[in-house]
C-alpha positions as semicolon CSV with decimal commas, in nm:
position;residue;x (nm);y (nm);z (nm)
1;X;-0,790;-0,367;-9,693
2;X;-0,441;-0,259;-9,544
3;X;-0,374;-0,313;-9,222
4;X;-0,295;-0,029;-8,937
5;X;0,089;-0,044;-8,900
6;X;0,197;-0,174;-8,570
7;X;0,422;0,072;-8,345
8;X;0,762;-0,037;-8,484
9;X;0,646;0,107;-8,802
10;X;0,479;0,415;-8,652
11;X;0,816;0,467;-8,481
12;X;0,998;0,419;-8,793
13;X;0,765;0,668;-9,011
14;X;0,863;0,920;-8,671
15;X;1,202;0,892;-8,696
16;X;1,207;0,957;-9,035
17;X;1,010;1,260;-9,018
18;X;1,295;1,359;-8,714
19;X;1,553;1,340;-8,944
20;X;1,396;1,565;-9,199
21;X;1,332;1,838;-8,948
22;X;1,689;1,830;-8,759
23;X;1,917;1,941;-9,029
24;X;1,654;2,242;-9,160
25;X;1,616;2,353;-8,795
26;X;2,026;2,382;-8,778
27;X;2,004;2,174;-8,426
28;X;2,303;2,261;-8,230
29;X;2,531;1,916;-8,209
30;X;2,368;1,756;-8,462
31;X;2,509;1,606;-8,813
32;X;2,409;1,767;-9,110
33;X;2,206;1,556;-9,306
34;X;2,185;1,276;-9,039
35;X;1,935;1,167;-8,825
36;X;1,820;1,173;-8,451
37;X;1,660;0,885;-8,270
38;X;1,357;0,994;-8,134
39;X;1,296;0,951;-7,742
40;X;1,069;0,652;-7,638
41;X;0,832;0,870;-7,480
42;X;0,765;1,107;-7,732
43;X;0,700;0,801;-8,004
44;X;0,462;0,682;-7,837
45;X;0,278;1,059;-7,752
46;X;0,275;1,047;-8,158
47;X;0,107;0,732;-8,192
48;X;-0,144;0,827;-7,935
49;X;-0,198;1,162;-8,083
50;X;-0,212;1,102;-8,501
51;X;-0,599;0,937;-8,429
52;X;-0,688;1,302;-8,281
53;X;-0,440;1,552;-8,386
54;X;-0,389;1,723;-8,718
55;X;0,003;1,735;-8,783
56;X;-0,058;2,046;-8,991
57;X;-0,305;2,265;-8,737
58;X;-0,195;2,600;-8,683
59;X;-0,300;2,669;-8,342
60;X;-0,472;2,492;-8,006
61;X;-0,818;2,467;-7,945
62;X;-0,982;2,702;-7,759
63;X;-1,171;2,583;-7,420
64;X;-1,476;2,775;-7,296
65;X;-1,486;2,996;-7,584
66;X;-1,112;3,160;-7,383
67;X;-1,318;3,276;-7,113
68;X;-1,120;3,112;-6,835
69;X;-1,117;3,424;-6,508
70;X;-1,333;3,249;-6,331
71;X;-1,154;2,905;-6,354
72;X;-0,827;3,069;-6,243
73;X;-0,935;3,247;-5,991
74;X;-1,140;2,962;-5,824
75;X;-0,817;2,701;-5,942
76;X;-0,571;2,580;-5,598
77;X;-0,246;2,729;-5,788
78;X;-0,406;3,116;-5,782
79;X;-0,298;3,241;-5,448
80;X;0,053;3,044;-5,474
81;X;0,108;3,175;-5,821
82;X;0,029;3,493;-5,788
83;X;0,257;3,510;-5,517
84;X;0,537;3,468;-5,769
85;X;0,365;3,683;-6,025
86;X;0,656;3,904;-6,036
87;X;0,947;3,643;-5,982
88;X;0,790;3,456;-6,302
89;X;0,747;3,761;-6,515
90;X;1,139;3,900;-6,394
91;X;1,249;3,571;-6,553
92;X;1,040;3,542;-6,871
93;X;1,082;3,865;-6,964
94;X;1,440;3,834;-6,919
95;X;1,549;3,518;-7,047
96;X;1,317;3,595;-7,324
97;X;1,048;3,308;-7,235
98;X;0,683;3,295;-7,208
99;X;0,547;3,138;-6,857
100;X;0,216;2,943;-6,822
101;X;-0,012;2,755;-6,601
102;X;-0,232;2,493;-6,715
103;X;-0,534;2,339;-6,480
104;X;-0,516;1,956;-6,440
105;X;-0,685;1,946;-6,778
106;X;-0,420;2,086;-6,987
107;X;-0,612;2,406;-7,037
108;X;-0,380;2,782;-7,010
109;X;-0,525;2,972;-6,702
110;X;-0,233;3,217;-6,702
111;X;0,058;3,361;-6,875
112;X;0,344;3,638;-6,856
113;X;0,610;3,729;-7,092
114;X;0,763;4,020;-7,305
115;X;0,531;4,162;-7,540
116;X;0,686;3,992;-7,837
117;X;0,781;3,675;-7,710
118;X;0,371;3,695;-7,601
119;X;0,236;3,783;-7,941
120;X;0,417;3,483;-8,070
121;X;0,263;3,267;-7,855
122;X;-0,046;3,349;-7,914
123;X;-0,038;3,288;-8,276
124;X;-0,014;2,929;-8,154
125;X;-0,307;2,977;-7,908
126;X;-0,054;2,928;-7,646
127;X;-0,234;3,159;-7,406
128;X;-0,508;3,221;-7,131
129;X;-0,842;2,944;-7,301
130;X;-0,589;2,702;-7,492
131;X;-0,604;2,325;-7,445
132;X;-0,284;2,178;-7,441
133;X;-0,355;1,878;-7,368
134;X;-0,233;1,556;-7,592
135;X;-0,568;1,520;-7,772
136;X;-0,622;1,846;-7,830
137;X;-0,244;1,975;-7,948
138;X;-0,074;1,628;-7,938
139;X;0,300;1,569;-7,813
140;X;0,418;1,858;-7,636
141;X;0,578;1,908;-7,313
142;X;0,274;2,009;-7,098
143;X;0,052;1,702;-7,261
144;X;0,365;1,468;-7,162
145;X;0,408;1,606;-6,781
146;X;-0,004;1,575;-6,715
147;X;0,037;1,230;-6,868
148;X;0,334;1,091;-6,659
149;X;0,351;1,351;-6,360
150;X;0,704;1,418;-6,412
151;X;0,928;1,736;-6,534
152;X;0,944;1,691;-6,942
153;X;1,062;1,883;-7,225
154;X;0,969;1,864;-7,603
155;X;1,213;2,056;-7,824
156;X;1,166;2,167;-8,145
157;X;1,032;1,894;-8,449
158;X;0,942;1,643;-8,102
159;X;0,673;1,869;-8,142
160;X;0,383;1,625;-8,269
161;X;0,268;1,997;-8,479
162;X;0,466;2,154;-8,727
163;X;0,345;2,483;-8,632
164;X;0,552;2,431;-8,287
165;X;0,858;2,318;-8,407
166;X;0,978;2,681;-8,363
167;X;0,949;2,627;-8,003
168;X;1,123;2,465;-7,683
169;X;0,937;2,387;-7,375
170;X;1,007;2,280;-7,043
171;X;0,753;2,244;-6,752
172;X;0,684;2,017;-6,451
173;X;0,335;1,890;-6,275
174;X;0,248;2,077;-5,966
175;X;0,107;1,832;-5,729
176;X;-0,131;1,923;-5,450
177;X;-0,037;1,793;-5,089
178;X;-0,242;1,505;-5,154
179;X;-0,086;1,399;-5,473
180;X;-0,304;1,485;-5,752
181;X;-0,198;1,663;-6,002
182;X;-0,353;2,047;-6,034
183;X;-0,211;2,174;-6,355
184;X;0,174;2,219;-6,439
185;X;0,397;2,538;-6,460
186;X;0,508;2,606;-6,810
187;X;0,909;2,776;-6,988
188;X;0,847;2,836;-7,351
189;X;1,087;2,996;-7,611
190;X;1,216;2,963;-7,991
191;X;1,416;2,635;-8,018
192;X;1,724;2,870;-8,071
193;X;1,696;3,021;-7,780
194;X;1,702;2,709;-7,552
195;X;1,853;2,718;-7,198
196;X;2,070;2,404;-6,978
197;X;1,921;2,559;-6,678
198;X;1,581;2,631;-6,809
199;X;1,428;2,284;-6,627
200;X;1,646;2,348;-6,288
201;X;1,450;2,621;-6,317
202;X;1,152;2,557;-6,351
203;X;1,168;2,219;-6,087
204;X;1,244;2,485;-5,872
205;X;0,963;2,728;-5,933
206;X;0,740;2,447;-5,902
207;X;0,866;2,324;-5,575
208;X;0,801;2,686;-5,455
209;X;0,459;2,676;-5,576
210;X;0,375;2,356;-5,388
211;X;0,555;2,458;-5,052
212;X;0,285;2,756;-5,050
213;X;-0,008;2,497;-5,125
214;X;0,019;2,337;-4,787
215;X;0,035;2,680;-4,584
216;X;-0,145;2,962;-4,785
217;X;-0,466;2,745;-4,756
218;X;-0,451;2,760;-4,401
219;X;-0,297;3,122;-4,356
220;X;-0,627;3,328;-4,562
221;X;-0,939;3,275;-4,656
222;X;-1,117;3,264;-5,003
223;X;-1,199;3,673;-5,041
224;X;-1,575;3,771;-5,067
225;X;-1,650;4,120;-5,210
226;X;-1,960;4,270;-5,250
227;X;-1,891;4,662;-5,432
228;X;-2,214;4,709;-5,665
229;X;-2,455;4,925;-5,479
230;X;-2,289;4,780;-5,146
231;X;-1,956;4,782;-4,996
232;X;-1,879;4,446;-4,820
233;X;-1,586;4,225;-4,788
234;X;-1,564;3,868;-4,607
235;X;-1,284;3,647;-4,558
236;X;-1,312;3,317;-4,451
237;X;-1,627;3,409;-4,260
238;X;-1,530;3,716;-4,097
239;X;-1,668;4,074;-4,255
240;X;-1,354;4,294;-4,284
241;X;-1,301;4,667;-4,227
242;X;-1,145;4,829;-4,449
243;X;-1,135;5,201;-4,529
244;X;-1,302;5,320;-4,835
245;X;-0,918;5,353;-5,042
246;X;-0,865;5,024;-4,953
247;X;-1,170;4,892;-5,059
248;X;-1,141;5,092;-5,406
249;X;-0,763;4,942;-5,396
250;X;-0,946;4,583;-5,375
251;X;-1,208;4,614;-5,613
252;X;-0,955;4,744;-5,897
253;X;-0,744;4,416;-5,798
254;X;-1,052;4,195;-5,841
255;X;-1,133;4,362;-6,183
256;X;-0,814;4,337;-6,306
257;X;-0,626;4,005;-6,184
258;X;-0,334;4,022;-6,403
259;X;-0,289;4,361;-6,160
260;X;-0,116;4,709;-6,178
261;X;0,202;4,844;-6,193
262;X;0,247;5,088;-5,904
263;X;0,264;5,390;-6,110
264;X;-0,103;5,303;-6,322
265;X;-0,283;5,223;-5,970
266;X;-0,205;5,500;-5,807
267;X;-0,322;5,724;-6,125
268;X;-0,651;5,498;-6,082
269;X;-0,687;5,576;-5,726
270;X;-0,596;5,913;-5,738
271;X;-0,548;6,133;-6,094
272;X;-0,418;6,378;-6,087
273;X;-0,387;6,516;-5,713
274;X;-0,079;6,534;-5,560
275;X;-0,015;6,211;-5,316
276;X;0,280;6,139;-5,206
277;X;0,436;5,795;-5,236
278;X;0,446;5,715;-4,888
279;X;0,015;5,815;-4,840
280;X;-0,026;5,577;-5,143
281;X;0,219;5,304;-5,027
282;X;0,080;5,327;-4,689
283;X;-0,253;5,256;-4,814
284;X;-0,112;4,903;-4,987
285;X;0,028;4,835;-4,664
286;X;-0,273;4,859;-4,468
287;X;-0,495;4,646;-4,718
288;X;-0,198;4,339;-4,693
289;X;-0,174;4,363;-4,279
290;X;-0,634;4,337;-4,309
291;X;-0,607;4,063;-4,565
292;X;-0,315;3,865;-4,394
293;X;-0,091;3,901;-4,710
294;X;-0,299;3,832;-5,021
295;X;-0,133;4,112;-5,224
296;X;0,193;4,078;-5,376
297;X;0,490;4,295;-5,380
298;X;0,658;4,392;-5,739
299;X;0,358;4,407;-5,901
300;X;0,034;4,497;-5,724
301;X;-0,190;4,147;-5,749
302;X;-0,436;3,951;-5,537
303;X;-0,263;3,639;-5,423
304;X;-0,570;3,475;-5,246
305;X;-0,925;3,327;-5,419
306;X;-1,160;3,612;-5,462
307;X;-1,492;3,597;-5,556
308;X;-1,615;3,937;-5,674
309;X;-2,050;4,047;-5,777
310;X;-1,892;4,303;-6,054
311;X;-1,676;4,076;-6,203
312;X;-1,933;3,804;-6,173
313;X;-2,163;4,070;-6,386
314;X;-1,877;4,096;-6,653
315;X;-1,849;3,719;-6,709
316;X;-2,227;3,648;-6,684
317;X;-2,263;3,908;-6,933
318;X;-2,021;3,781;-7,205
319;X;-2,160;3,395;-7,157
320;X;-2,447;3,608;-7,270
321;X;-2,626;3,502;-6,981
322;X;-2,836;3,843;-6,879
323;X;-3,056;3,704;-6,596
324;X;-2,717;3,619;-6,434
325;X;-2,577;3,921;-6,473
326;X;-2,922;4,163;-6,316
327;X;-2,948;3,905;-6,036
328;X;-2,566;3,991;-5,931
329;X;-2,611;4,397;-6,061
330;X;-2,692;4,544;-5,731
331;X;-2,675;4,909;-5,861
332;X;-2,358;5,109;-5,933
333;X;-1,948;5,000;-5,838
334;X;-1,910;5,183;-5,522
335;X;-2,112;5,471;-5,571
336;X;-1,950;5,690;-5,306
337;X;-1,609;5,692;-5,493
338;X;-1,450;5,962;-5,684
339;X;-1,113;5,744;-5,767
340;X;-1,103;5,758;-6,164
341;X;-1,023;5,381;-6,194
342;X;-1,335;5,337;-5,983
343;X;-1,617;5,579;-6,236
344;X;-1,428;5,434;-6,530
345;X;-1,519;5,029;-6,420
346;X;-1,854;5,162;-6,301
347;X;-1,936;5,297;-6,650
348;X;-1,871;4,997;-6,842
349;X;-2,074;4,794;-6,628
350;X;-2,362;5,069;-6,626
351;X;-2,322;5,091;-7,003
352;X;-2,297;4,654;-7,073
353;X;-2,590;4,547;-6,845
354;X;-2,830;4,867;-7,007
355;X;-2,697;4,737;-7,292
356;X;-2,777;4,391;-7,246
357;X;-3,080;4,465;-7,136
358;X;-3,198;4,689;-7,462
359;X;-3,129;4,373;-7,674
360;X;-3,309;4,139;-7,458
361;X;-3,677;4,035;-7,583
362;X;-3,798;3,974;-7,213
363;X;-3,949;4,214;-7,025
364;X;-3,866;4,083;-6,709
365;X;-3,516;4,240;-6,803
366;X;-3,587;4,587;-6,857
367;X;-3,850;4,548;-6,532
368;X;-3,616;4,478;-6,292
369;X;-3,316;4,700;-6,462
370;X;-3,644;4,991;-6,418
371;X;-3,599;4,930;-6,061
372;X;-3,279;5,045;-6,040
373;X;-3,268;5,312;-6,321
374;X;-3,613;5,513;-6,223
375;X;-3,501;5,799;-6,491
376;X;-3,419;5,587;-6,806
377;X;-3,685;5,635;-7,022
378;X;-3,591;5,412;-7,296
379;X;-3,565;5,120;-7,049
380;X;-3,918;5,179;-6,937
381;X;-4,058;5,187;-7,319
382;X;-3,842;4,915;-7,390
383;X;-4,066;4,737;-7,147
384;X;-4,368;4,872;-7,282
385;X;-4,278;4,744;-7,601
386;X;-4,245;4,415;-7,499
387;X;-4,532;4,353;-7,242
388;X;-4,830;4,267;-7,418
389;X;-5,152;4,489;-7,376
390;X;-5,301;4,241;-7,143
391;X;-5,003;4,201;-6,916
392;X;-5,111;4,356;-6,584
393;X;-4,668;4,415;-6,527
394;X;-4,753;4,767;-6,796
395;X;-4,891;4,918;-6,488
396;X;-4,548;4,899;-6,356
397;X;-4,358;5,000;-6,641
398;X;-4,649;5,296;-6,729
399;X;-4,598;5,448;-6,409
400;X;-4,216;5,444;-6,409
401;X;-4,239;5,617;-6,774
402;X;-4,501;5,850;-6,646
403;X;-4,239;5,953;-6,382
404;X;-3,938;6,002;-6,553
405;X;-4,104;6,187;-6,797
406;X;-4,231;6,469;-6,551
407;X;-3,886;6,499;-6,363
């Protein structure tokens, strides 16, 4: 039986598989035809990696089956990221690079790019639900910084996958005031279009991101809001007031955390009527002065932790998980509101949970939906179908269908 080769032949077999890729890729500074040591640290990521890691895979793993929302917007770097939202996106989109943020498992929470640098990426799986880390994608730049807590970059055929050897990525751990390690902050391009200052960069980014960890904790409080057949927000404790725009304003922010551009919010809170910029701006204002910050500037974003009952619905309901989702359904988004973005997010959660509840098999489901939907007909003989004809619960579900049928 042959023996497993020790590391100075691993390192050798590396090296040689360097020197095919460096002359192909056209490396800037490098002979043609010769070869290029590989760094210490990325030999022995390979060695690690080859016992998990497919050279030959085309993309990253997914984690969670991609649904991720609810792990970013519970995750420490949330608030202090989205705080740069716009700063990060202004310099993706125009150094032509795709950011990310990884939790302290290696897994994407977040990204923001151009629209074609992004579609590249995510032929790769680098995006929101991808592990990255070195046993699930082997050497790259964000496996090596979780692994040794320090800024790194992989360029091009470093890249432990040949499907990455396109690429160049910098990124650096971002540490909580305690030390540990909560995820790292993420450059990525096309090996040609590499940048000197790409790692000042992003060293600086993450120093940002860490000065607001020690203060944004203790400036707000994780948000609370309540918007499906009740209209209640708490932060930190304390119930807020808020006017019924700026609770529409916050509900559309929960719902959609990668935010709005100011020109698509306002058509969600208003249409078509005529509002001037000042009445709409004013509005934004007031909702930042009640939340102490917690929504940024360029482009309209929570910055704080929110915990939300409609988006809770949404992600009980594609775990497939429809108890969940009717123990959190307290009846229709805001019912009082006429803003379009508003009836447009309350009809796709009317329409998913009625939904979800027509393809459940237990009555229980379409009993308690009944409850809220006295009218629906086909929710109370969907019940009827699936009580049996000793169950004393077709009382409930009789009468109901009795009722709606003479209104």
């Amino acid at each position: 039986m042959s023996q497993r080769p020790d590391l100075r032949q691993r390192r050798s077999v590396l090296e040689h598989e360097w020197s095919r890729w460096v002359p192909r890729l056209s490396v800037p500074g490098a002979r043609p035809g010769g070869s290029a040591a590989l760094r210490h640290e990325v030999t022995e990521s390979w060695a690690r990696s080859l016992s998990s890691v497919d050279p030959g895979r085309d993309s990253a793993p997914v984690a969670d089956g991609g649904a991720v929302h609810q792990r970013w917007t519970s995750s420490p770097l949330y608030g202090p990221v989205s705080g740069l939202a716009g700063e990060l996106r202004s310099i993706a989109e125009d150094a032509g690079f795709v950011t990310a943020v990884t939790d302290e498992s290696g897994t994407i929470l977040w990204t923001c790019g151009g629209p074609a640098m992004r579609r590249q990426a995510e032929r790769v799986n680098f995006a929101p639900g991808g592990r990255w880390d070195e046993q699930a994608m082997g050497t790259n730049a964000l496996s090596l910084a979780l692994r040794t807590g320090r800024p790194s970059s992989v360029f091009s055929a470093e890249h432990l996958v040949s499907a990455l050897h396109g690429w160049v990525c910098y990124c650096a751990p971002v540490h909580a005031p305690d030390g540990r390690v909560l995820g790292v902050l993420d450059l990525s391009t096309t090996w040609d279009r590499s940048h000197p200052l790409a790692m000042s960069t992003v060293r600086s980014l993450v120093t940002t991101v860490e000065a607001r960890l020690t203060t944004e904790p203790h400036r707000t409080g994780r948000l609370r809001i309540s918007c499906l057949g009740a209209e209640r927000v708490v932060q930190g404790g304390r119930r807020l007031a808020l006017r019924p725009r700026q609770l529409e304003i916050l509900t559309l922010l929960a719902l959609e955390p990668d935010g709005f551009t100011a020109e698509r919010l306002r058509a969600a809170l208003y249409g078509d009527r005529p509002v001037t910029s000042s009445t709409f701006k004013a509005e934004i204002s007031h909702l930042r002065r009640a939340l102490g910050g917690g929504v940024s500037a360029r482009r309209y974003a929570l910055t704080v932790p929110v915990a939300c009952d409609a988006v809770e619905v949404l992600r009980a309901l594609e775990e497939g998980d429809t108890d969940a989702a009717l123990r959190r359904y307290g009846g229709p988004l805001l019912p009082r509101s006429e803003a379009p973005g508003i009836e447009e997010w309350r009809t796709r959660l009317e329409v998913a949970v009625r939904e979800a509840v027509l393809a459940s098999h237990r009555p229980e489901h379409a009993l308690r939906y009944g409850e809220r939907a006295p009218y629906d007909t086909e929710i109370h003989e969907h019940a009827l179908g699936l009580l049996g004809p000793r169950d004393t619960r077709r009382a409930i579900a009789a009468g109901r269908l009795t009722a709606a049928l003479r209104d």
